[in-house]
C-alpha positions in Angstrom: -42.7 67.4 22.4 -43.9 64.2 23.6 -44.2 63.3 19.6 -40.6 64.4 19.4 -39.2 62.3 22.1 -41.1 59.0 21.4 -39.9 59.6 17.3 -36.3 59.4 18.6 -37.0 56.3 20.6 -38.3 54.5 17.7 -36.2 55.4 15.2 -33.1 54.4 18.2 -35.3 51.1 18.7 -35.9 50.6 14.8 -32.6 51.6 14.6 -31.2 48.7 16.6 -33.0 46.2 15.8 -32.2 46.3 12.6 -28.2 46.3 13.6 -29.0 43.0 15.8 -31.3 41.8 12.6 -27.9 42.2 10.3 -25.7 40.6 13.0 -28.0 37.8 13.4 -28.6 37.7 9.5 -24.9 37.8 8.7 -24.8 34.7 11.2 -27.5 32.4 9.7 -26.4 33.1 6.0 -22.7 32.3 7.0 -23.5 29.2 8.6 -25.8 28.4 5.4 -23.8 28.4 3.5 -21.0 26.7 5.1 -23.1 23.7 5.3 -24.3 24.0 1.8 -20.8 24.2 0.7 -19.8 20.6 3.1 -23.1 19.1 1.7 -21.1 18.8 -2.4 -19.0 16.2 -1.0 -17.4 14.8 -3.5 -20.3 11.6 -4.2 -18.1 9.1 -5.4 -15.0 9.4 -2.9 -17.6 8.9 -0.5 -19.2 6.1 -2.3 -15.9 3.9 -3.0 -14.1 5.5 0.2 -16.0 6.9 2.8 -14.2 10.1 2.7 -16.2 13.1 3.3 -14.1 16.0 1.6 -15.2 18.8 -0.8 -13.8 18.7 -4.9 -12.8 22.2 -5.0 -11.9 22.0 -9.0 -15.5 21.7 -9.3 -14.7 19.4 -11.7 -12.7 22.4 -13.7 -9.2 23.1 -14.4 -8.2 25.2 -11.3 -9.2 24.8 -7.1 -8.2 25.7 -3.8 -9.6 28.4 -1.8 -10.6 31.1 -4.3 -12.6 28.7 -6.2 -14.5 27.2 -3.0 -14.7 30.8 -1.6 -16.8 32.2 -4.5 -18.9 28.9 -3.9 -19.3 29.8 -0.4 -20.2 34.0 -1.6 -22.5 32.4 -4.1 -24.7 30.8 -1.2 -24.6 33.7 0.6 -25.8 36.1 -1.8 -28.9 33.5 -2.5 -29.8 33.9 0.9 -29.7 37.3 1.3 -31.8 38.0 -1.2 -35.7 38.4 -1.1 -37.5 35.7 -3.8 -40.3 38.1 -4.5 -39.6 42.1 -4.2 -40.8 43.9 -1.5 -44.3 45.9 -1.5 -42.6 49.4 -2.1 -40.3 47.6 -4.4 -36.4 46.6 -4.7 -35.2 43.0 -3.9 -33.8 42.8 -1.0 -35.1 42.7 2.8 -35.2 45.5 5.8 -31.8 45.2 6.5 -30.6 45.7 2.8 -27.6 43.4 3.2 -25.1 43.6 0.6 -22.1 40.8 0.4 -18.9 42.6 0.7 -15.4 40.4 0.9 -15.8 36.6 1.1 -12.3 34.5 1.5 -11.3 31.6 2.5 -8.1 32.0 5.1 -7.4 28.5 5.6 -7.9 25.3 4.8 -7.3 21.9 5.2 -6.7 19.1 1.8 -5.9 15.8 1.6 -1.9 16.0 1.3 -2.0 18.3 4.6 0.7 16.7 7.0 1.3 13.9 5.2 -2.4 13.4 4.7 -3.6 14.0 8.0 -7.4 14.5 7.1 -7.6 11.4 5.2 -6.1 9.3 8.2 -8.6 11.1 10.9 -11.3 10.1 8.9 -10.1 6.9 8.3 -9.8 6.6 11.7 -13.6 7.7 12.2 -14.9 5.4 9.8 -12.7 2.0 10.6 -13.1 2.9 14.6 -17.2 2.7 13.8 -16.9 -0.7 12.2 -16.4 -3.6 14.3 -14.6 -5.2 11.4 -11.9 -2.8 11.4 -10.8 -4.5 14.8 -10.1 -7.7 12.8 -6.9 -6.9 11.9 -6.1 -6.5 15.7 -6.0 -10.8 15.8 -3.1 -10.3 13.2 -0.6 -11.0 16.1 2.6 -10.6 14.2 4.4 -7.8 14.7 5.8 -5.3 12.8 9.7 -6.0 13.8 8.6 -10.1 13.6 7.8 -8.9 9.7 11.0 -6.7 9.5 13.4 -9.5 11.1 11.8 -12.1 8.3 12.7 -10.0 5.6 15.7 -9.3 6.5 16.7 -12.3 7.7 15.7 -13.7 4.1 18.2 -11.4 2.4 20.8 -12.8 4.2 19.8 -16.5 3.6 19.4 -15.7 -0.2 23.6 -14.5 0.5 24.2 -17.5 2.1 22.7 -19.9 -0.3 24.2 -18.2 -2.9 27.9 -17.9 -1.4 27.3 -21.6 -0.6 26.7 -22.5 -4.1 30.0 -20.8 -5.2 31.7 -22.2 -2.5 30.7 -25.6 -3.8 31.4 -25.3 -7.2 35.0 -24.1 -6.1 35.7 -26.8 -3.4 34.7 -29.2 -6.4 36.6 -27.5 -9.5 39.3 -27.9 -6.8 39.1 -32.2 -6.2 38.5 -32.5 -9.2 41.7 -30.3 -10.8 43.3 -31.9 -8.0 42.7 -35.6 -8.8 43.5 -35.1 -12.0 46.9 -34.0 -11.4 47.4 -37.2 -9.0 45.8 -39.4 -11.9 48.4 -37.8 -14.3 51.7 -38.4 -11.7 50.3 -41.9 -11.4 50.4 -43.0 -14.8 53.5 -41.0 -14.9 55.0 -43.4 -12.7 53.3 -45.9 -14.3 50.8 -47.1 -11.5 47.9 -48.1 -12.4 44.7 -45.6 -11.8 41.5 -47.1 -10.1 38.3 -46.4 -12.2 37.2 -44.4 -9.1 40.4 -42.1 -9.3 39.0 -41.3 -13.0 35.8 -40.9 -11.8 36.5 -38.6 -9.5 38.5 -36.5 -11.9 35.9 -36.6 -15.0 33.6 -33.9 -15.5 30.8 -35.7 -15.2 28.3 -34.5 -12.2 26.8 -36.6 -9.4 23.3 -36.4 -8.8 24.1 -33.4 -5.9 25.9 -31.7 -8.5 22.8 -31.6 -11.1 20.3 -30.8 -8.2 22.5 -27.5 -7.6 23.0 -26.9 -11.2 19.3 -27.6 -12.0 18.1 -24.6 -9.3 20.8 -22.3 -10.1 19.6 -22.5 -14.3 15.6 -22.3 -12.9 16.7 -19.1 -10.4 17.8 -17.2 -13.7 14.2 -16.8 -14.3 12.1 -13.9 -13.6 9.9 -14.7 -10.0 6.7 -14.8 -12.0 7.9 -17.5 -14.5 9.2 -19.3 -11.7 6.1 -19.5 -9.5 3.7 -20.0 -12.6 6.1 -21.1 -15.6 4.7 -18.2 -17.5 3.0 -14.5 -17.5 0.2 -15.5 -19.6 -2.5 -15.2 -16.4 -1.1 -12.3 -15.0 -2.9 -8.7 -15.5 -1.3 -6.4 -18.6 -3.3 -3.3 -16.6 -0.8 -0.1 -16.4 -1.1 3.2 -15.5 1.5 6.2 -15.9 3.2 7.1 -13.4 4.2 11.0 -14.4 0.7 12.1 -13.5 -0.1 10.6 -10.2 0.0 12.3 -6.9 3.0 10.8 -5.2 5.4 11.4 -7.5 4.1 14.9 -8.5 3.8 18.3 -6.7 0.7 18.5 -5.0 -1.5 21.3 -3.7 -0.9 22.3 0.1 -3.8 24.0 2.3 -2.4 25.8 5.5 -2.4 22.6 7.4 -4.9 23.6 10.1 -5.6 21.5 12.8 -9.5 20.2 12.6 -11.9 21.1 15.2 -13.8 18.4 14.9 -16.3 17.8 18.4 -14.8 13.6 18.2 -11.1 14.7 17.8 -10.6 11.7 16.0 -6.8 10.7 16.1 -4.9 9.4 13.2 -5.3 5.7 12.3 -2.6 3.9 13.7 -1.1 1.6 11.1 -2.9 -1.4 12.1 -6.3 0.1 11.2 -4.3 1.8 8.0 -3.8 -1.2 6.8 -7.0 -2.8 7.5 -8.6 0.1 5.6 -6.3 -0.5 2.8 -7.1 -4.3 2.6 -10.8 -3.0 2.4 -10.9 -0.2 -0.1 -8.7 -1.8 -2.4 -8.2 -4.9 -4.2 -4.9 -7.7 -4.8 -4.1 -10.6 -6.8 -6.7 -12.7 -4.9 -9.0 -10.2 -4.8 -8.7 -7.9 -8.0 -10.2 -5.1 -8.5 -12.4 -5.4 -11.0 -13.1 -1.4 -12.0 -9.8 0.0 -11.2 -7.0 1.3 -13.2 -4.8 -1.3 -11.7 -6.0 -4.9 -10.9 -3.5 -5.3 -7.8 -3.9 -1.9 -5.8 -2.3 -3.6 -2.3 0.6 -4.7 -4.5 0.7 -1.0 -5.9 0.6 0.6 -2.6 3.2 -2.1 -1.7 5.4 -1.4 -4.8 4.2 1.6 -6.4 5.7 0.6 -10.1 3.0 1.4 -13.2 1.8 -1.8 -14.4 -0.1 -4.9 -12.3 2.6 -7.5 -14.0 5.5 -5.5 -12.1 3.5 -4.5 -8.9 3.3 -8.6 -8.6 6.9 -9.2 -9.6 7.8 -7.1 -6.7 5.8 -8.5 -3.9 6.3 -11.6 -4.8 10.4 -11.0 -4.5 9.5 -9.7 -0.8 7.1 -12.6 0.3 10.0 -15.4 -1.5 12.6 -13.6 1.1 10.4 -13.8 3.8 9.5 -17.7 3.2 13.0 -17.6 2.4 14.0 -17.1 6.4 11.3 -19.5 7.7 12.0 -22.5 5.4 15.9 -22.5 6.0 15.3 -22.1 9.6 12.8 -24.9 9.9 14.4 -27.4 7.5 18.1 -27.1 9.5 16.1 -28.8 12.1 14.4 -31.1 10.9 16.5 -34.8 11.5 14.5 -36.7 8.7 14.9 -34.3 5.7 18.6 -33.1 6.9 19.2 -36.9 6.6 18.2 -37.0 3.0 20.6 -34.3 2.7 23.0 -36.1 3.6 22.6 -39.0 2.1 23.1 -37.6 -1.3 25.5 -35.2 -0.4 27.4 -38.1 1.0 27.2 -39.9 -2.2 28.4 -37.1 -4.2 31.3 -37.0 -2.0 32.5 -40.4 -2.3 32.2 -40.0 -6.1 34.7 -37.3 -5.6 36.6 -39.5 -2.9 36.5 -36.2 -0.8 34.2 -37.3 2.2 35.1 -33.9 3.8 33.1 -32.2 1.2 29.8 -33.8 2.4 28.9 -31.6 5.0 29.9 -28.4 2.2 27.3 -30.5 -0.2 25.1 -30.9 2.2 25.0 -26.9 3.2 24.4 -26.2 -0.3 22.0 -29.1 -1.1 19.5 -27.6 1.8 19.5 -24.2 1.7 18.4 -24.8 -2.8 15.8 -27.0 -1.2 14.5 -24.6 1.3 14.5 -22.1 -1.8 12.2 -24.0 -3.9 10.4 -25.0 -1.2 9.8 -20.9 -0.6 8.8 -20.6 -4.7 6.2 -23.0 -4.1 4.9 -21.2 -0.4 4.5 -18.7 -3.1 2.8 -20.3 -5.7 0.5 -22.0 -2.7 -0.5 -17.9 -1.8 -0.9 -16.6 -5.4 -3.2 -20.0 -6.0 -5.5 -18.8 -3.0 -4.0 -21.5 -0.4 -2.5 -20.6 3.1 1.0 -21.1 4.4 1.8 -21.4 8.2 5.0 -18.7 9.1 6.7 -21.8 10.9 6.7 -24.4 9.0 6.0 -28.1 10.2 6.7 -31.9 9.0 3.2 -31.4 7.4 3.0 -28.2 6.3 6.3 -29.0 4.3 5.5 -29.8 0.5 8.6 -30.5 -1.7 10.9 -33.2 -2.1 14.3 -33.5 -2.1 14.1 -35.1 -5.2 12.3 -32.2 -7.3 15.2 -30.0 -7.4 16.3 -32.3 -10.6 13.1 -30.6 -12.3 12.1 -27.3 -10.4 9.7 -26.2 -13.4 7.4 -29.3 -12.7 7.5 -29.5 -9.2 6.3 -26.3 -8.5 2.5 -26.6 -8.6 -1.1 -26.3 -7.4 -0.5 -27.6 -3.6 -2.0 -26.0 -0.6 -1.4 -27.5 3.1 -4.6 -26.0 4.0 -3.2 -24.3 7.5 -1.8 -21.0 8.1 -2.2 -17.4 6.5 -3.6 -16.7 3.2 -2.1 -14.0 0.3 -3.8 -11.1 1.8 -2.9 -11.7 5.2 0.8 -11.9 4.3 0.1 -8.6 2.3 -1.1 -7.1 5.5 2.2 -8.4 7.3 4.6 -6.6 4.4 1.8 -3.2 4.4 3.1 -3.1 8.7 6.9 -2.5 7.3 6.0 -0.2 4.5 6.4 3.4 5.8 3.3 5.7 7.1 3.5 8.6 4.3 4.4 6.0 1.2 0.9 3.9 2.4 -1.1 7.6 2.6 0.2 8.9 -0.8 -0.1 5.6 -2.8 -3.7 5.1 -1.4 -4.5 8.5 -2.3 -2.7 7.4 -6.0 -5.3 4.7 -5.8 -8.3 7.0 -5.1 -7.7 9.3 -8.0 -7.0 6.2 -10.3 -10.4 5.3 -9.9 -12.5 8.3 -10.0 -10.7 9.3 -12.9 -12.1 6.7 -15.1 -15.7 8.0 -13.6 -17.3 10.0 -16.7 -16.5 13.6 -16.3 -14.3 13.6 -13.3 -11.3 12.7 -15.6 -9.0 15.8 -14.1 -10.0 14.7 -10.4 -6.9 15.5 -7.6 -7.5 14.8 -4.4 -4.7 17.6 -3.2 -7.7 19.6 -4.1 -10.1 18.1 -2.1 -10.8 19.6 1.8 -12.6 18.6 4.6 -12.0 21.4 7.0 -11.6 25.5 6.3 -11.7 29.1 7.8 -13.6 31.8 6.4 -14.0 35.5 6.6 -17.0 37.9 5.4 -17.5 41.0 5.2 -21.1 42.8 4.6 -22.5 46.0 4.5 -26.3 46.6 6.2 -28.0 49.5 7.7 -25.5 51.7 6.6 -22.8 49.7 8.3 -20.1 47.2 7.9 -20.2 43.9 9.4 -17.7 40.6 9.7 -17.8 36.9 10.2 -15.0 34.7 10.8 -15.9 30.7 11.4 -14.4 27.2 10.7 -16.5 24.9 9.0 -15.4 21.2 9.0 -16.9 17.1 8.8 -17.4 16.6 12.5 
């Protein structure tokens, strides 16, 4: 009897111990795996990006949560089972744990949220650099950026309209003299070599200055800031393939429960990230797919050649504002102005039109002044936002030959080509910047031997899984969230 009883207390002690052996087993191999899983980050995202997130193509054809759920069963089942057998044979350990279901629920990629992941651990990574505060002496503001550009679109109306309104008031003397000149000698007066001056068709010097810029503004941007193409990247990409402009693969969008509950990057530290990871016309990229990524992220056209085109167009609108609003102060060049528009009037015997030739005269100035700012920035020079006596380099004179006088000049003072790029990157909106840098990051690791089908809309860095395993004659579950903390 006493046999009896203490036979039923070690088979209900053997008996639970092994049930708490399972549960604890089930544990440990879960957790194994999950960390084996997190520990194929994807080596060259990491290496060029400091991203930690998991390929789950594999490099193969298909991914998602199937494909990184068999990864995670595969782990499982090599730790459940024994190396060498057991001494009255089979493979497997006291608890004879067989894995049942594995399945991942949910989990987190890179397009998430508008790319949520990628921007908490840019976040994680720029917040641990003390460079990644740089930026934060970047004191422009976003709306200072905003109210430049737009303020340039209307000065590029004005000195248009101004232009017109020029030629017109002109055309107009001039149609206008002639008729006076004509009723003159139809009366037979005599009519003053000035009065048939001022009727011919030949231009002042005003006139040619106008006419000069107006022929030079014909010209693509690029021809105009460099008088050809020749030294400008041919690298293109296509554009039907990359991952803003396709449809992308979408985890479940779960929230990350990381122990640093890193927020998203504000766009400041966005940016900076963006001037560090990728490259620009100053700074090409010498590996990539594209030699001006900033420019691409700016632009997002296929080719270097029209990613420049572009962002030169926006930095010429923004020199654009500052120039006319600098040089309509300034007593010594305005006087210049006038002094040829005033000669052009008299010409015309019209000294009412001098202050219409003068309008016209500054705002071309104050445009090629803003081709050359350009030049000066795609050259490697700086160029102050506000521009001073100094800091000014044209003459009024050059308009006669725009092609020649833009040049190699730098004032030495102000903000370089990258730095303006940072100031256009502020107004650009939060989900273009994520999706074009992620456009970017595939780019590159495509050309990477054997990762030519890489997506990062496959990639994850957080997930949820269930298993399911039968031990002891039982079934048992696991459900945890494994993540980059």
């Amino acid at each position: 009897m006493s046999l009896t009883a203490l036979l039923s207390l070690y088979i209900v002690l053997m008996r639970g111990a092994g049930l708490g052996a399972a549960r604890m087993q089930l544990d440990s191999i879960s957790h194994i795996a999950q960390n084996s899983a997190l520990a194929e980050f994807h080596g060259e995202l990491h290496d060029r990006y400091d991203l930690f997130m998991v390929d789950t193509s594999y490099g193969g054809p298909g991914g998602g949560n199937e494909v990184f759920g068999q990864h995670l069963r595969g782990y499982m089942e090599k730790n459940c089972v024994r190396k060498t057998a057991l001494p009255l044979g089979g493979g497997r350990d006291w608890t004879s744990m067989q894995i049942g279901d594995v399945n991942v629920t949910e989990g987190r990629y890179a397009c998430d949220k508008a790319g949520r992941a990628v921007r908490e651990q840019v976040y994680a990574y720029m917040s641990a650099d003390p460079a990644g505060k740089v930026i934060a002496d970047f004191l422009v503001t976003a709306d200072h950026w905003r109210g430049l550009e737009l303020s340039g679109r209307e000065w590029k109306e004005e000195t248009l309209e101004s232009r017109k309104d020029l030629k017109e008031a002109i055309k107009n003397k001039r149609d206008s003299q002639k008729e006076k000149n004509r009723q003159k000698e139809k009366s037979g007066q005599n009519v003053t070599q000035e009065e048939r001056e001022a009727a011919s068709g030949n231009p002042s010097e005003a006139e040619d200055m106008v006419g000069q810029m107006d022929s030079f503004q014909l010209l693509p941007i690029l021809w105009q800031v460099f008088g050809s193409t020749d030294r400008i990247s041919k690298q293109s990409v296509p554009l039907d393939s990359v991952l803003s402009r396709r449809g992308v693969h979408l985890g479940t969008g779960m929230q990350a429960e990381n122990t640093h509950t890193y927020p998203e990057a504000d766009e400041i530290l966005f940016d900076r990230y963006i001037y560090e990871k990728t490259g620009d016309y100053t700074r090409q990229s010498e590996d990539g797919q594209l030699r001006f990524q900033t420019e691409y992220i700016l632009c997002g056209k296929g080719s270097d050649r029209q990613n420049l085109e572009d962002t030169a167009a926006r930095l010429l609108l923004i020199r654009e504002a500052s120039n006319c609003l600098y040089l309509f102060t300034d007593e010594a060049r305005m006087a210049q102005v006038h002094l040829v528009a005033a000669a052009a009037s008299l010409l015309l015997l019209s000294p009412e039109l001098e202050d219409v030739i003068a309008r016209a005269l500054a705002l071309t100035w104050s445009y090629l002044e803003s081709v050359q700012d350009v030049r000066t920035l795609l050259d490697g020079g700086k160029v102050p936002l506000q521009k001073t006596d100094k800091s000014w380099q044209t003459q009024l004179y050059e308009l006669l030959t725009p092609l020649s006088a833009i040049r190699d000049r730098d004032s030495g003072e102000g903000l370089s080509y990258s730095e303006y790029l940072q100031g256009l990157l502020l107004l650009e909106g939060r989900t273009i910047k994520t999706q074009r840098i992620m456009d970017i990051m595939e780019m590159d690791i495509r050309k990477i031997t054997g990762c030519s089908g890489f997506r990062m809309d496959l990639c994850l860095d957080e997930f949820r899984m269930h298993a399911e395993v039968k031990a002891c004659g039982k079934t048992f579950t696991f459900d945890g969230t494994g993540g980059y903390n």
